[in-house]
C-alpha positions in Angstrom: -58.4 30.9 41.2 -61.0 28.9 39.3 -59.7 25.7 37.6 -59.1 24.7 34.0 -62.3 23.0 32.4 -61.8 19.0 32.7 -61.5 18.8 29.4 -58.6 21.2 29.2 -56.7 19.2 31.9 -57.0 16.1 29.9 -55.6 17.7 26.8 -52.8 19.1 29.3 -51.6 15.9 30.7 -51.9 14.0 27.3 -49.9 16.8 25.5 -47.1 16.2 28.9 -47.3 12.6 28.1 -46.5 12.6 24.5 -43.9 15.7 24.9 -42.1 13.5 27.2 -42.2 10.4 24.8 -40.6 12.8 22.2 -37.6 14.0 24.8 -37.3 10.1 25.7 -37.4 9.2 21.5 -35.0 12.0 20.9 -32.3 10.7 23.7 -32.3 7.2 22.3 -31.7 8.4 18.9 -29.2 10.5 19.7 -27.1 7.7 21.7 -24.3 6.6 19.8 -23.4 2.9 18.8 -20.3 1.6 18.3 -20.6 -0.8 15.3 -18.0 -2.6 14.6 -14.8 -2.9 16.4 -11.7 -3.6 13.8 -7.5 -4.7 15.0 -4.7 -4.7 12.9 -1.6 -5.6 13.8 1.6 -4.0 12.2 5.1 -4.3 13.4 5.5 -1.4 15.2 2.2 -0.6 16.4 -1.2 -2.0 16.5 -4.3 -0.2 15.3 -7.8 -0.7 16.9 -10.4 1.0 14.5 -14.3 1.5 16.4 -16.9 2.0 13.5 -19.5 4.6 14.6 -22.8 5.8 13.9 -22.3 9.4 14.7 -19.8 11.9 16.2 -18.6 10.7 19.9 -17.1 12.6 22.9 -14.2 10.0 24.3 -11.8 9.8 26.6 -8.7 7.3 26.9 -6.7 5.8 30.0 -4.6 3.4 30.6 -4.2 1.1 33.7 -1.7 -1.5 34.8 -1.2 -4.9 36.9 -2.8 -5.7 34.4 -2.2 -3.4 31.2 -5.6 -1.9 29.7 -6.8 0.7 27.6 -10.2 1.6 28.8 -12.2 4.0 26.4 -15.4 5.9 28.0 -17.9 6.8 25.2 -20.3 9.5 26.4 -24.2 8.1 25.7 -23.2 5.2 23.4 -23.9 1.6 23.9 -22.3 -1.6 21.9 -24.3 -5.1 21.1 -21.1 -6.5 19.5 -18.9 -8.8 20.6 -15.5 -8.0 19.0 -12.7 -10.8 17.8 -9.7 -10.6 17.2 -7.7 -13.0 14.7 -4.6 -14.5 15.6 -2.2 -12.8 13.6 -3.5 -9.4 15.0 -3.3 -10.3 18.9 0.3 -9.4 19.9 -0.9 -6.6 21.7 -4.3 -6.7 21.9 -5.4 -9.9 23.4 -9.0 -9.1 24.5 -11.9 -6.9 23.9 -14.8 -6.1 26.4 -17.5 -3.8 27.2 -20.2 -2.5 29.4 -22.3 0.6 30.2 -21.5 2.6 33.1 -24.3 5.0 35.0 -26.8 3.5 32.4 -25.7 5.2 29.5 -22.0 5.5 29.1 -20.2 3.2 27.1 -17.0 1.9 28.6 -14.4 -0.5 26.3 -11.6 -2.5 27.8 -8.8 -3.2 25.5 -6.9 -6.4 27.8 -3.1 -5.7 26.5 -0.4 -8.1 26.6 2.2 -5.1 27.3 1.8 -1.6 28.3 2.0 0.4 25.0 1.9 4.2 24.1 -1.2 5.0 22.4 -2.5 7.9 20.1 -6.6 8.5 19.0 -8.2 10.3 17.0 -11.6 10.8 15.2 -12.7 10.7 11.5 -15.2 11.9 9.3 -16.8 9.6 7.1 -15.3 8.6 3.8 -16.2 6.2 0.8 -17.5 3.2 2.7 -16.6 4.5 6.1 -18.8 6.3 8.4 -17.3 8.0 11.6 -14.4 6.1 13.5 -12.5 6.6 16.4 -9.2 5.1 15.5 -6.6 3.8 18.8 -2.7 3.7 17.3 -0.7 1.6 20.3 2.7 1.4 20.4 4.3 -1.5 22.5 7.2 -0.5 24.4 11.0 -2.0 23.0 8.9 -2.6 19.3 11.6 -2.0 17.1 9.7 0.7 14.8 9.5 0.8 11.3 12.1 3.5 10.4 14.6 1.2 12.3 13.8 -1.8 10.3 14.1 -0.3 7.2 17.3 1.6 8.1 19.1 -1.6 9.2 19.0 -2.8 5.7 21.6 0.0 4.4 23.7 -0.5 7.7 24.5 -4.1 6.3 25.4 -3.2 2.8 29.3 -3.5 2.2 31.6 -0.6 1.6 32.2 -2.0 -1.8 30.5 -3.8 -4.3 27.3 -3.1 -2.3 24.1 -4.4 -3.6 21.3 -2.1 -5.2 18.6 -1.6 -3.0 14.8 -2.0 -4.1 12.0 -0.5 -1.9 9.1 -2.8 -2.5 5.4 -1.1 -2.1 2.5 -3.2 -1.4 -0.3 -0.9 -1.7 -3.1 -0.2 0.4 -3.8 -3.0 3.2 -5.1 -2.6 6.4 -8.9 -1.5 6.9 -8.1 -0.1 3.3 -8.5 -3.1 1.1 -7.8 -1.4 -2.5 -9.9 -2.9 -5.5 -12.4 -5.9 -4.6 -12.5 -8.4 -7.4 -15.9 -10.3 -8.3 -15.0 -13.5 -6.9 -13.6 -11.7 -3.6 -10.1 -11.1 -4.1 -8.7 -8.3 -2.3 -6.3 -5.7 -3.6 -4.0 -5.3 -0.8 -3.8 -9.3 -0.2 -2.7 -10.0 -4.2 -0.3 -7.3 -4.3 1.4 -8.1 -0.8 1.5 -11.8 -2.1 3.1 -10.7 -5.3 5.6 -8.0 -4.0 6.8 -11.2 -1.1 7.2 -13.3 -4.1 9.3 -10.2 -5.5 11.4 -10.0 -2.8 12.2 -13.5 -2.7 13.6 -13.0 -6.3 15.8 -10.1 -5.4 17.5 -11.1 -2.5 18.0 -14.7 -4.9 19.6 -12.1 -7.9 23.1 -11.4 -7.4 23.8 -7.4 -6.8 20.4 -7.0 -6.0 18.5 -6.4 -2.1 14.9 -5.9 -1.2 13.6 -4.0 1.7 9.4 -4.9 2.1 7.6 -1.2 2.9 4.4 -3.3 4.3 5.0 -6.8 5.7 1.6 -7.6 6.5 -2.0 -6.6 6.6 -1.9 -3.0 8.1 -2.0 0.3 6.6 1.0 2.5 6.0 0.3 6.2 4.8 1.4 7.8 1.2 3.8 9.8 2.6 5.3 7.6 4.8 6.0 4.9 1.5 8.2 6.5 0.0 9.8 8.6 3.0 11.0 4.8 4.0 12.1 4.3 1.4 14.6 6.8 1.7 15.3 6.0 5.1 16.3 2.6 3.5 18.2 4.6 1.1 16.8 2.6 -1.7 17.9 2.8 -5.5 14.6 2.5 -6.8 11.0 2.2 -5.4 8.6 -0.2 -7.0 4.8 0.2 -6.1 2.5 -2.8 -7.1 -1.4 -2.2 -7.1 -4.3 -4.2 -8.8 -6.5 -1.8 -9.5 -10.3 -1.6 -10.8 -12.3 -0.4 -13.5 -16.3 0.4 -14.0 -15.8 -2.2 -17.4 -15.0 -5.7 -16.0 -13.9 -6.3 -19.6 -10.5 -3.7 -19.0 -7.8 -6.2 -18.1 -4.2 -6.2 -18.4 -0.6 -4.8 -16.9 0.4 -0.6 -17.0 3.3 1.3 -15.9 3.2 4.7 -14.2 5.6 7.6 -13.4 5.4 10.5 -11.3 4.1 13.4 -13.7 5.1 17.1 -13.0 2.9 18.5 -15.7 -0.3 16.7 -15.7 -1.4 13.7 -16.7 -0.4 11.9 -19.6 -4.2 10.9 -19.8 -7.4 10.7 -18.3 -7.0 6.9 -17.5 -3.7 8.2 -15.8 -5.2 11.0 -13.9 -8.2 8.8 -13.3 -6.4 6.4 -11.1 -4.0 8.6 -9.5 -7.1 10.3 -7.7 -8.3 7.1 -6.8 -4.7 5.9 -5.6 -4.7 9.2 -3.8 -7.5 8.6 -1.8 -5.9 5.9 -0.2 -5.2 7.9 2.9 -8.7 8.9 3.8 -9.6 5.3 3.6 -6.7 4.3 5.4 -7.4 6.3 8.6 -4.5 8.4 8.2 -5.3 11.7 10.5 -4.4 15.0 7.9 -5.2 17.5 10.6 -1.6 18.4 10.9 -0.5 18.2 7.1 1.4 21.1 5.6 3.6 21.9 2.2 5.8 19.4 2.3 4.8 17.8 -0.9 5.1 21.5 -2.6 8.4 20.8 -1.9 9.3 17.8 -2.5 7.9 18.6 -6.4 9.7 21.6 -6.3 13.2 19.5 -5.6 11.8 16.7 -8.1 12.0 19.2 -11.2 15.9 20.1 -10.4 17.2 16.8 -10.4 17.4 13.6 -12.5 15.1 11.3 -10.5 12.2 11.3 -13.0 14.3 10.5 -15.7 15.8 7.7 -13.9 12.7 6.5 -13.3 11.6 6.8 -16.9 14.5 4.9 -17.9 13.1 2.0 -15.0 9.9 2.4 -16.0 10.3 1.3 -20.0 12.6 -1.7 -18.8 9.9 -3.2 -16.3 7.2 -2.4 -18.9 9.2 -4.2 -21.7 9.5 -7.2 -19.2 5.9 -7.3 -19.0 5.2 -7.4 -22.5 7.1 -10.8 -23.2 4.7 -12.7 -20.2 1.3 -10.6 -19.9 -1.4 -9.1 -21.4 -0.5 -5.1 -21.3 -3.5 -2.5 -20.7 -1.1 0.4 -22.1 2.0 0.2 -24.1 3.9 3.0 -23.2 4.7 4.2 -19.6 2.3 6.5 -18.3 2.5 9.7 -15.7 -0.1 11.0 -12.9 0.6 12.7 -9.8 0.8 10.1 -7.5 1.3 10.5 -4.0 3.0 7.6 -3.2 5.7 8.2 -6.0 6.7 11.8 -5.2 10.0 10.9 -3.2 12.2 13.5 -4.3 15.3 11.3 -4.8 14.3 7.9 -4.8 13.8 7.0 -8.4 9.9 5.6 -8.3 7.4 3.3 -10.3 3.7 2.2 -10.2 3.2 -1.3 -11.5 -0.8 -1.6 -11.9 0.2 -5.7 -12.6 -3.7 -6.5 -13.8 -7.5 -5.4 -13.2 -9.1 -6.9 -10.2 -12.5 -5.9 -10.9 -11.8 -8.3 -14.9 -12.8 -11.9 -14.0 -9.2 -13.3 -15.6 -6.9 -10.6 -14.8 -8.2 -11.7 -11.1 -8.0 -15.4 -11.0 -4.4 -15.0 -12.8 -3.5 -12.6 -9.7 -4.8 -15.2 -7.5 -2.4 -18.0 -8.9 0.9 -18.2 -7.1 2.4 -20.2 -10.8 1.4 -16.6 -12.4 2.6 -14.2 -9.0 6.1 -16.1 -9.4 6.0 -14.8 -13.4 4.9 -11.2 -12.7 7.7 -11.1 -10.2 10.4 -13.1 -12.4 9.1 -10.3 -15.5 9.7 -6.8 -13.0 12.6 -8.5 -11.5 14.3 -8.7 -14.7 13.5 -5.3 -15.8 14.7 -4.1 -12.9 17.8 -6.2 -13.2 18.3 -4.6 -17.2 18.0 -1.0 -15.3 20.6 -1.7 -12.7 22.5 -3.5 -15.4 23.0 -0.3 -17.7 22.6 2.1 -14.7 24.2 1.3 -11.3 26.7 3.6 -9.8 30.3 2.8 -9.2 30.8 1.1 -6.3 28.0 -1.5 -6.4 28.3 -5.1 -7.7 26.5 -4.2 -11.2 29.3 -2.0 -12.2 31.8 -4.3 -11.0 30.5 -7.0 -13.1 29.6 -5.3 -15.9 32.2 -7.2 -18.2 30.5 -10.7 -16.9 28.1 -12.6 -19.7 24.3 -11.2 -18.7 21.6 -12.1 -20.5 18.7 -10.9 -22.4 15.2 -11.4 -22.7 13.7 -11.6 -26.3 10.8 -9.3 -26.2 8.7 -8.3 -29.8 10.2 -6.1 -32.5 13.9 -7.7 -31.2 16.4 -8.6 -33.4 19.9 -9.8 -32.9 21.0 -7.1 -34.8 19.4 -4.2 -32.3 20.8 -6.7 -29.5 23.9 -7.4 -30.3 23.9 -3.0 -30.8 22.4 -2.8 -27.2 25.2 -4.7 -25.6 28.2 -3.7 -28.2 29.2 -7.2 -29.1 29.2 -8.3 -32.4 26.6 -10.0 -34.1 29.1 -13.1 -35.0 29.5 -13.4 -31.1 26.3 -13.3 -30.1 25.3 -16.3 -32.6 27.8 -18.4 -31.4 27.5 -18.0 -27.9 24.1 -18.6 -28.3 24.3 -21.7 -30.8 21.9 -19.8 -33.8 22.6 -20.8 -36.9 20.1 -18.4 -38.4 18.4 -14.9 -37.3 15.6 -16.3 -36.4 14.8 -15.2 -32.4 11.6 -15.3 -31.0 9.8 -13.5 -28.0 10.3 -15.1 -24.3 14.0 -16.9 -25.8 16.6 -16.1 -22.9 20.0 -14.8 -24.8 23.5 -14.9 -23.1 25.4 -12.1 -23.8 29.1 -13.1 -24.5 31.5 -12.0 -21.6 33.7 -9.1 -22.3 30.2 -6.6 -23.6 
């Protein structure tokens, strides 16, 4: 056999060399990296969110004496070193990692319990790329659904109080609008809808039940399906939301819509509100036609007017102490508001992405008069529609009081409440007709 010309063998080995550089380029670009590694800490479980470059096969144990979760990542490495904040380390008290064989990725979550966990992957979305996201659930962590049913359990038989599901949106790794100076969506809102609840549970007849109490995230359908777990009287959803014209600013009120949006605006930021899950890392492999339904039921009962009818007296609330971006109550299909008994509103309370609207949000003198304006409103609601057998209807007869707002008169008051207009001056100490907007009426005992 008569050998290949020198020059041939040269050419061989060189083309060997530089094919094997390519199979050794090609395996380091297709090893994986894990990013970023993200904790947060809700009350009944704690999610750990791994930012990725690229698809990843896993696998998930757990060991004990002491409690881990150990996560194997096929050809991935990590150059991190993940933190966790103090609020967010009740279960997750370390992070660690190291390659195993070379070129497996291994992650050590150091628990301070054992805890059930579920994982999953996601596709990327908005800002997100991949992520493999760990759900643990410590054992005896009283869940969510118990929480919230505890607060009907202590309602009284009679005279109960009206129950008002509070809604901070977003939260979590899904941080809503981002204002210019900083401000986070989901942190304003869950400020403001504390501040709510503070002023409910103060209000006679009135009690509030938080749906998020801290920095996690909570899926749509889950919102408003505790909400009816807490068998609430009304569900109030608070959002800051964010337009492409910093100049938009000011307070809007939504209701569910069955037959479209009531315009573009509305439509706009329901598909944006809507989106919320993808951000959040909520895993829709398994959805189905529940919400068909739950439309379905919506159009054969009276919660939409109810909520109309809530709607209109938080909105009017709002007029008397805020700028408002629309005047009338507006309609989308939201998600979040598609409870099909649970009378539900959206309170956009300002524009995060308008330089004003988001330093006023970030004030807690301004939080406390949001709150003190949709607490009222929803206090003028319960006032003229609360069941039998809660303390609104039992104290109906009592002196209430009423909120000058533009275009009032004492005439159209005095109307509202059926007393007479004689009454109402002299209760009130007016000599004239003369009422202006933000004046606090007393309406006489006996309306």
């Amino acid at each position: 056999m008569k050998k290949p010309p020198a020059n041939f063998r040269g050419t061989g080995l060189r083309a060997l060399a530089v094919s094997a550089l390519v199979l050794c380029l090609s395996g380091a670009l297709q090893a994986g990296e894990v990013r970023n590694v993200r904790v947060w800490a809700g009350p009944d479980k704690t999610r750990v969110v791994l930012d990725l470059d690229q698809k990843i096969e896993y696998r998930v144990f757990s060991l004990d004496n002491p409690d881990r979760l150990v996560v194997d990542i096929d050809q991935a490495h990590m150059s991190m070193t993940p933190k966790i904040a103090a609020e967010h380390d009740a279960v997750v008290k370390k992070i660690r990692h190291g390659i195993r064989e070379g070129e497996h990725l291994r992650v050590v979550l150091d628990l301070s319990g054992s805890a059930r966990t579920k994982s999953f992957l996601l596709e990327p979305t908005g800002e997100y790329g991949h992520r493999l996201v760990l759900d643990l659930h410590p054992k005896n962590a009283q869940s969510a659904d118990e929480r919230i049913r505890s607060v009907a359990r202590q309602l009284p038989n009679d005279d109960r109080d009206m129950i008002v599901a509070i809604d901070a949106g977003h939260g979590g790794e899904d941080p809503g609008a981002i204002g210019p100076g900083g401000s986070y969506e989901k942190n304003v809102v869950l400020a403001l809808s504390r501040e709510l609840m503070r002023q409910i549970d103060d209000a006679p007849g009135m009690r509030a039940v938080m749906i998020r109490t801290g920095d996690y995230y909570v899926p749509l359908t889950e919102r408003y399906a505790r909400a009816r777990q807490a068998r609430a009287d009304l569900f109030v959803s608070i959002h800051a939301d964010a337009f492409r014209d910093f100049r938009v600013r000011g307070s809007s009120v939504y209701i569910l819509s069955r037959h479209g949006a009531s315009s573009q605006a509305a439509r706009l930021l329901a598909e944006s509100e809507n989106e919320s899950d993808l951000i959040g890392g909520v895993n829709l492999a398994h959805s189905d036609d529940m919400l068909k339904s739950v439309l379905l039921d919506l159009s054969q009962n009276a919660s939409l007017e109810y909520s109309g009818t809530a709607a209109n007296q938080i909105l009017s609330e709002l007029k008397a102490i805020s700028r408002i971006h629309r005047r009338d109550v507006e309609s989308a299909n939201f998600v979040v508001l598609r409870s099909p008994d649970v009378p539900s509103v959206l309170v956009e309370v300002g524009f995060i992405s308008n330089p004003d609207d988001e330093k006023n949000l970030g004030s807690p003198a301004y939080r406390n008069k949001l709150a003190l304006a949709i607490r009222r409103g929803i206090e003028d609601h319960f006032r003229q529609t609360a069941p039998r057998g809660t303390w609104f209807a039992s104290n109906r007869h009592d002196a209430a009081r009423h909120v000058v707002k533009r275009g009032d008169t004492l005439g159209t008051i005095a109307q509202r409440y059926s007393v007479s207009l004689n009454q109402l001056r002299r209760v009130n100490a007016i000599d004239n007709d003369v009422i202006h907007p933000g004046a606090v009426l007393v309406i006489p005992a006996g309306s």
